[in-house]
C-alpha positions in Angstrom: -87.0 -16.7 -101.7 -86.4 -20.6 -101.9 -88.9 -22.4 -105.0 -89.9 -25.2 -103.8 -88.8 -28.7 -105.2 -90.0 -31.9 -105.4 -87.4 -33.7 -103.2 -85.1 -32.9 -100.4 -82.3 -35.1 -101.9 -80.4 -33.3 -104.8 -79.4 -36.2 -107.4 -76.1 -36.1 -109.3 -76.2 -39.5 -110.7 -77.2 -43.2 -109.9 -74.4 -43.7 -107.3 -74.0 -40.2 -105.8 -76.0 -37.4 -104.5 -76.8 -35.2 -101.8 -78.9 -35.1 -98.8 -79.8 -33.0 -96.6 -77.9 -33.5 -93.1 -79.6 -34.8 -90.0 -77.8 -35.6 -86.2 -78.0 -39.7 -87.3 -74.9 -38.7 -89.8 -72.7 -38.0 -86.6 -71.5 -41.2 -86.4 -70.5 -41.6 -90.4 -69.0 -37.9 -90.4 -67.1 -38.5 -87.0 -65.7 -41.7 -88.1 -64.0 -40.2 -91.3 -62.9 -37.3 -88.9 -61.6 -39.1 -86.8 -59.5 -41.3 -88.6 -58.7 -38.9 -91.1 -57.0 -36.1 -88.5 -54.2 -36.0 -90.1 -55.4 -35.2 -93.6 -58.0 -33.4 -92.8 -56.5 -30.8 -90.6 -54.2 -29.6 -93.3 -57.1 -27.0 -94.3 -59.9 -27.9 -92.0 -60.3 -26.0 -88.7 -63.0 -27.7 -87.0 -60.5 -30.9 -87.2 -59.1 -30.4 -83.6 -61.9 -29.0 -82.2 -64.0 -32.2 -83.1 -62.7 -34.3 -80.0 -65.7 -37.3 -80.2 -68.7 -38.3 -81.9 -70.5 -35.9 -79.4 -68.9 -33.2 -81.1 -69.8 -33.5 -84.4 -73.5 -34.4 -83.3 -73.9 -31.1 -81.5 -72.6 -29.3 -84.5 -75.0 -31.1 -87.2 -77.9 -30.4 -84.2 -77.5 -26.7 -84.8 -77.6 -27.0 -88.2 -80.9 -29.3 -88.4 -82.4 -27.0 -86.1 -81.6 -23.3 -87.8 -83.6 -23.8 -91.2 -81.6 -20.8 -92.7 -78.9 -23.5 -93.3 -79.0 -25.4 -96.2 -76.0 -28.1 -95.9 -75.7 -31.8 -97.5 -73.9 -34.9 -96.8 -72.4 -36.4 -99.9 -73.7 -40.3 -100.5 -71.2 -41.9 -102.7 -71.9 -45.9 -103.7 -74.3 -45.5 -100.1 -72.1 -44.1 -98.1 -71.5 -40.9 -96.2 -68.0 -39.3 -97.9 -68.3 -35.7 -96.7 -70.2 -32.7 -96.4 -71.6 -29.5 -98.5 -73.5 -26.5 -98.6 -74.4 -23.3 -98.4 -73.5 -20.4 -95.7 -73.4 -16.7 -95.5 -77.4 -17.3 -97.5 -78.2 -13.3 -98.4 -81.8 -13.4 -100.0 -82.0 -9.9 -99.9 -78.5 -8.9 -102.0 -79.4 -12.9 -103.7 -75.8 -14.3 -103.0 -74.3 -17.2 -100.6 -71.3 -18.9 -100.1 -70.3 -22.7 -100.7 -67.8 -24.8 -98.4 -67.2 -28.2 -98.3 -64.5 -31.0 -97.2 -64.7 -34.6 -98.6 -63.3 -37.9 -97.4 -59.4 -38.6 -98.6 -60.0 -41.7 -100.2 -62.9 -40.3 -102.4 -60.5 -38.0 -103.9 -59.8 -37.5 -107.1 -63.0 -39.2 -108.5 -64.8 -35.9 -109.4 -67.3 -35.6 -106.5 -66.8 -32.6 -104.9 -66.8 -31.1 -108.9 -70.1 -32.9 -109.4 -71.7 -31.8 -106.1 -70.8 -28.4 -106.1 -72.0 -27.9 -109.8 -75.6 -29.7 -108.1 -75.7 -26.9 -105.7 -74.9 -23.9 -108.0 -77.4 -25.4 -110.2 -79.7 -25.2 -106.9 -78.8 -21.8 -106.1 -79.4 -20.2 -109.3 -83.0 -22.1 -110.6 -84.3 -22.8 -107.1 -83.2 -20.2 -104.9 -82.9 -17.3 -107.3 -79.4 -16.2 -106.3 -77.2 -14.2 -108.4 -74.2 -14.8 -107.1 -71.9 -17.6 -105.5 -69.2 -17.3 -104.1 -66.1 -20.2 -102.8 -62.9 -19.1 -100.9 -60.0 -21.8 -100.6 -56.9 -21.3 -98.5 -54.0 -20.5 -100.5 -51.9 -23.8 -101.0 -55.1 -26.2 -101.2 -54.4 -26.9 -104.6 -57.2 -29.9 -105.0 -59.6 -27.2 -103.4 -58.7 -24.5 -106.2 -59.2 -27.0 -109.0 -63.0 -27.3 -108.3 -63.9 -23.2 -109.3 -61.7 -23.2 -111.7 -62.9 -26.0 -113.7 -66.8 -24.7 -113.1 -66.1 -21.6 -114.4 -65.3 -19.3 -111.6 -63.6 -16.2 -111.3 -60.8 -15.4 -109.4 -61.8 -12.6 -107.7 -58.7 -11.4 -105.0 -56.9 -12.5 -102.0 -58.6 -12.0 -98.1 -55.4 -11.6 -97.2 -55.4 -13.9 -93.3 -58.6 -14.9 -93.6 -58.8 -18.4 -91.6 -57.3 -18.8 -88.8 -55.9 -22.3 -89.5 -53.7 -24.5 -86.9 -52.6 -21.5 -84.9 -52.0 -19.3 -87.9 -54.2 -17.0 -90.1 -54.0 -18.3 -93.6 -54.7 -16.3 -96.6 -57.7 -17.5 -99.0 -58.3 -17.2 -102.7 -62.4 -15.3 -103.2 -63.8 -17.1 -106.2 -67.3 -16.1 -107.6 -69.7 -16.8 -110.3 -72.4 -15.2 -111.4 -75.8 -16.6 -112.4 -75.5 -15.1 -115.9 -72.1 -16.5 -116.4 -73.3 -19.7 -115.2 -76.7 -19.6 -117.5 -74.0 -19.1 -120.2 -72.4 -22.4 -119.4 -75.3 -24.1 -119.8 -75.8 -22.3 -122.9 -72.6 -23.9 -124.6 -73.1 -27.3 -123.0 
């Protein structure tokens, strides 16, 4: 099981870190939604399903209130840019699954890198997993680059895996393993 630790909020660096999600970020995480559609639903299928602020507030409600779920919003320069965490949690085989989706115009600055290196760093040393694991749709090439530069491997294809826009989509498995990861460390 989970170690505990000393605060709820999972610090990165002075002007970014991650919190954990509560129903008063509807409103920040519907707003970049919602004007955002467009982007976002190129790989995101929740996009069209998220119709108002209501929405998004009934899906963060079930999340506050199942504590298997361990999910984040991003704070960048104090502001809600997106959302990450953990899901398919297996403390018995000690293995979980990220996913994540970030604002557009906080692209390209490193922080979905950053924040997902945070939460492997939480998985392995707090919650005594082995193994993580990230799938990205085929195609989602800024998606793709944040495994491969933590040191992932490319495990296979789940050949129509998301059902994406009316279509099933096809999604790259990338894992890494706690001793792979402790071997980073190592070197850095």
């Amino acid at each position: 099981m989970e170690k505990p630790f000393k605060s709820n909020i999972l610090t990165i660096a002075p002007d970014l870190y991650l919190r954990p999600v509560t129903v008063d970020d509807a409103t920040a995480l519907y707003k970049i939604i919602d004007s955002q559609r467009t982007y976002l639903r190129e790989w995101l299928p929740f996009v069209d399903l998220t119709r108002q602020q209501s929405d998004t507030a009934l899906y963060l409600q079930s999340i506050v209130s199942n504590p298997a779920d361990k999910v984040f919003v991003i704070i960048f320069e104090e502001a809600v840019v997106g959302l990450i965490g953990f899901k398919a949690i297996e403390y018995f085989n000690h293995k979980l699954e990220i996913g994540y989706w970030l604002s557009e115009h906080q692209q390209g600055k490193g922080i979905m890198r950053r924040s997902c290196s945070r939460l492997l760093q939480h998985a392995f040393e707090h919650m005594n997993m082995n193994r993580v694991q990230l799938k990205v749709a085929i195609g989602n090439h800024r998606s793709s680059n944040i495994p491969e530069k933590l040191g992932f491997t490319l495990e296979g294809i789940e050949r129509e895996g998301e059902l994406l826009n009316g279509h099933f989509h096809d999604l790259r498995v990338y894992s890494l393993l706690k001793r792979e990861w402790q071997a980073q460390q190592q070197m850095n």
